[in-house]
C-alpha positions in Angstrom: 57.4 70.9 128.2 60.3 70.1 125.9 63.4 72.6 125.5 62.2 73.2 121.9 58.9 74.6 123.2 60.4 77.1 125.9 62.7 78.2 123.5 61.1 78.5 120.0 63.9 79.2 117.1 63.0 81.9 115.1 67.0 82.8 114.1 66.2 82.9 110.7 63.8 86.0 110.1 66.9 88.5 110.3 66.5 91.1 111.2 68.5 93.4 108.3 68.9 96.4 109.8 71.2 95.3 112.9 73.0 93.2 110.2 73.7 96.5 108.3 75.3 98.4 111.7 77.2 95.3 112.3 78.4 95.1 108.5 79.4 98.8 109.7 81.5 98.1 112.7 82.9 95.3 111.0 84.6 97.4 108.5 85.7 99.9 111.4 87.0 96.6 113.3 89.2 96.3 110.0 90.7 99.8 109.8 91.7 99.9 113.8 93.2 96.4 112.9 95.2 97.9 110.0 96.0 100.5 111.1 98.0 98.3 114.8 99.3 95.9 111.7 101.0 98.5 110.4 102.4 100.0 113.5 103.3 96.3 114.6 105.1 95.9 111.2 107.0 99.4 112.1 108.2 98.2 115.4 109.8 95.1 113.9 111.6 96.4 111.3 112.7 99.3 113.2 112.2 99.0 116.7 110.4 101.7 116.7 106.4 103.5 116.6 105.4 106.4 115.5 103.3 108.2 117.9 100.8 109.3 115.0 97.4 110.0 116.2 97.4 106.8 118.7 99.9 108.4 121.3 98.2 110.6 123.8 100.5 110.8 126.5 103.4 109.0 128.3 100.6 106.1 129.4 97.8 106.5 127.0 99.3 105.4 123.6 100.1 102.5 121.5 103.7 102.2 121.6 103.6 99.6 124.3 101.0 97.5 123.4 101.9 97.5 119.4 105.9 97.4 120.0 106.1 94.4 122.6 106.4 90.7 122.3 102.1 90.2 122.6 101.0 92.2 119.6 102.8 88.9 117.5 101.0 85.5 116.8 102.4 83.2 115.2 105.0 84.8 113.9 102.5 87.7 112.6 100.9 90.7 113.8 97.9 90.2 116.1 96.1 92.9 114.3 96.2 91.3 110.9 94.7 88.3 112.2 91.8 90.6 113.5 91.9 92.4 110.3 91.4 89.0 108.3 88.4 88.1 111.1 86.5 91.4 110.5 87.0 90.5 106.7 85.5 87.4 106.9 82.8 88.5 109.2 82.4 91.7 106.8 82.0 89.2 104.1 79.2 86.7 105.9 77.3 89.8 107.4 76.9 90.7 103.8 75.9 87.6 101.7 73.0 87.3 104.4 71.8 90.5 103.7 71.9 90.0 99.9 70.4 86.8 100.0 66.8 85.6 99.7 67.7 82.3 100.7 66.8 82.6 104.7 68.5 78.8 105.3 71.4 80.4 104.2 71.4 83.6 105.3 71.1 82.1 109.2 74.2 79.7 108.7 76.1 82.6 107.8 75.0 84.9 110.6 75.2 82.3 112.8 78.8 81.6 112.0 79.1 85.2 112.2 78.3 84.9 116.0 80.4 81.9 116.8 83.6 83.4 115.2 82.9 87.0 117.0 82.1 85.3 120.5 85.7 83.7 120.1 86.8 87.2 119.7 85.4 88.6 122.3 87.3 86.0 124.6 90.1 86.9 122.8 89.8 90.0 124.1 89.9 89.9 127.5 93.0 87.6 127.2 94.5 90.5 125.5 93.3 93.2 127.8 95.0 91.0 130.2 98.4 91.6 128.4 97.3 94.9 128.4 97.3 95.3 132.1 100.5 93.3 132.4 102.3 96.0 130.5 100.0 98.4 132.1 99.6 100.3 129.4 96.2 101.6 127.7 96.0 101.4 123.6 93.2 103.5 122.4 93.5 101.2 119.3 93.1 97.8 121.1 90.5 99.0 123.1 88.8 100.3 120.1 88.6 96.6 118.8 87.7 95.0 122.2 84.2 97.7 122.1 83.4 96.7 118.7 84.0 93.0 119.2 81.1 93.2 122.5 79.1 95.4 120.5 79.2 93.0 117.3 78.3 89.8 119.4 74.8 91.8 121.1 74.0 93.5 118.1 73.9 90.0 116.5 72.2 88.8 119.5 69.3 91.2 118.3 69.8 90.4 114.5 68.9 86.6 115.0 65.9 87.7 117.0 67.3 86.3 120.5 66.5 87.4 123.7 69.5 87.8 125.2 69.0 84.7 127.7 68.6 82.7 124.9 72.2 83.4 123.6 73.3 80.1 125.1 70.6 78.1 124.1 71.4 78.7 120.9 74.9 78.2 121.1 73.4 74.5 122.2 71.7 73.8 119.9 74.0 75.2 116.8 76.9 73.0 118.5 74.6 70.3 118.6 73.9 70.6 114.8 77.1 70.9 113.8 77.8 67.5 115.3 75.3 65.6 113.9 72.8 65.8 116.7 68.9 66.6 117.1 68.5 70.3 117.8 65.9 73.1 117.3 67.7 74.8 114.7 65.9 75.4 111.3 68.6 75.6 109.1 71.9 73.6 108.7 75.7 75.6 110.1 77.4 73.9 107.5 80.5 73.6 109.3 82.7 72.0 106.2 81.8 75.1 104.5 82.6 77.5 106.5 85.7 76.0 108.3 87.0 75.3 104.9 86.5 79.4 104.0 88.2 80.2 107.2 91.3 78.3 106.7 91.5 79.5 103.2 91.2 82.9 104.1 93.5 82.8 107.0 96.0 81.2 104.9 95.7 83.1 101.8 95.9 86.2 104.6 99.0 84.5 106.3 100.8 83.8 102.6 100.4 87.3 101.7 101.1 89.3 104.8 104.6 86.9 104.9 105.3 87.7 100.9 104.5 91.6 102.1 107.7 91.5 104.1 109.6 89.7 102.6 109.4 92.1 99.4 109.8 95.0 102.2 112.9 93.7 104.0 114.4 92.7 100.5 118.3 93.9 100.4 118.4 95.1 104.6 119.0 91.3 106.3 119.6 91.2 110.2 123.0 90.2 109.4 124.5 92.8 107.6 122.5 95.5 110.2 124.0 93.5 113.2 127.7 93.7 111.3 127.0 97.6 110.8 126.0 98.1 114.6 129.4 96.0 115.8 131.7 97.5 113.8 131.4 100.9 115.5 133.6 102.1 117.6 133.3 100.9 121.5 132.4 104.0 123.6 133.7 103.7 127.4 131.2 104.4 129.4 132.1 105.0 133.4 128.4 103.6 135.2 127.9 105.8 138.5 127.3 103.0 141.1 125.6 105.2 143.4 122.8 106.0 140.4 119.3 104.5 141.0 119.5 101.0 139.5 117.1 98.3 138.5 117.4 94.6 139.0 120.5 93.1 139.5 123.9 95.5 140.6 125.9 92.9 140.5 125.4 91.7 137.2 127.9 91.8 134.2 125.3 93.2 131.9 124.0 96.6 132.6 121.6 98.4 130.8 121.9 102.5 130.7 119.4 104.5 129.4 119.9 108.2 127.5 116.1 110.0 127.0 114.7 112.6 125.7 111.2 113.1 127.4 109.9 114.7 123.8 111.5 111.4 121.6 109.3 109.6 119.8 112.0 106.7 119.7 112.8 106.6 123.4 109.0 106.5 124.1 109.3 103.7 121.9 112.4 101.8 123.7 111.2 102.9 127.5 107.9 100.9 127.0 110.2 97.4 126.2 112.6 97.7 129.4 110.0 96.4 131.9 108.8 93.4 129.2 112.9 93.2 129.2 113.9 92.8 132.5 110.7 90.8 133.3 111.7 88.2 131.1 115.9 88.6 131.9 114.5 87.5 135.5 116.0 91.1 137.0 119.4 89.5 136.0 120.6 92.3 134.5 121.0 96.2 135.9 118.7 99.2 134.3 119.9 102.6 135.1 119.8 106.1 133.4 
């Protein structure tokens, strides 16, 4: 029996009304990625994150996820990469259910399905940063649910069972390089690599124009020049104080918190990502 007849392609009859909950989280994939854009944006203009309605308690919150070195990709927020995935995803789920065309339709959703199963390996590579700062961002996870719950409900959409999901993976990877597969429509991969790119450039152009328009007239420099100008306080370090890293070092780090701060929440959860990447050559005390 050939792999065609045990696994009959049916992918694209739609099934409208999954497409119509997916078009749903996709827009609430958008907002939670917005939403850590914007609290990403915060923390690197100020060095710090407002708590707002992300922060639960000292280890539930999104301070140190959205404030550290990971939540940045090439040079931009992680989260407005995700945001400009949903959108594209938002915009595919939503030509297939306007159009009568099912050829059509079925290359979109199937893209659809390809992009989002990137993203859901995504995700566990940043839930892996996630346990490295151990930290727990109600925000992040958000977008790691909806990301598994996006790939099976689109798993039902294209009438798959779900040991079938990998078959047709096959055969739409076969298809899009030129080979024999079971597939009755074409992926048109030109088209929709070229919409990609465009819309992760155009996204990239105009998140980089954002802040440049935002951080117009306060430069590094002049901030830097205002910090180093102050006046040196002496500070006398108790050397029998609990002490992190190295004692001996000529750089040591001395903390003043207030438990209640929203800005020392914000600096406590960078020491560790500090100090991990100083190689303990430093000292942290408080």
């Amino acid at each position: 029996m050939s792999l065609s007849k045990r696994h009959p392609q049916k992918q694209t009859d739609l099934r409208k009304g999954f497409l119509g909950i997916i078009l749903v989280g996709c827009l609430c994939g958008g907002a939670l990625a917005l939403y850590a854009t914007q609290l990403t944006l915060t923390a690197t203009q100020s060095g710090t994150v407002s708590p707002g309605g992300c922060t639960i308690n000292n280890w539930i919150g999104c301070n140190s996820a959205l404030g550290s070195s990971y939540a940045t990709l090439l040079g931009m927020p992680t989260g407005w990469w995700g945001f400009l995935l949903y959108l594209g995803m938002a915009l595919a789920v939503a030509f297939a259910l306007m159009s009568k065309d099912k050829g059509r339709a079925g290359s979109a959703v199937a893209a659809v399905f390809v992009f989002v199963l990137g993203a859901v390996l995504f995700s566990f590579y940043k839930a892996y940063h996630l346990a490295l700062l151990k930290a727990v961002c109600p925000v992040c996870i958000g977008m790691y649910i909806i990301n598994v719950v996006i790939l099976a409900l689109l798993v039902r959409a294209l009438r798959l069972a779900d040991s079938e999901a990998g078959h047709f993976l096959l055969q739409y990877f076969k298809s899009v390089f030129g080979r024999p597969s079971t597939l009755t429509f074409s992926p048109q991969p030109v088209l929709f690599s070229a919409l990609a790119v465009s819309l992760f450039s155009l996204g990239y152009l105009g998140l980089e124009k954002y802040e440049q328009d935002r951080q117009k007239g306060a430069s590094l420099q002049s901030s830097l020049a205002a910090h180093f100008a102050q006046k040196p306080v002496s500070l006398k370090i108790d050397t029998t104080a609990t002490a992190w890293g190295n004692r001996a070092s000529r750089i040591t780090i001395v903390e003043f918190s207030d438990f209640e701060c929203p800005a020392c929440s914000a600096a406590a959860s960078r020491f560790g990502e500090i100090m991990r990447r100083t190689k303990m050559r430093c000292a942290f005390t408080f």
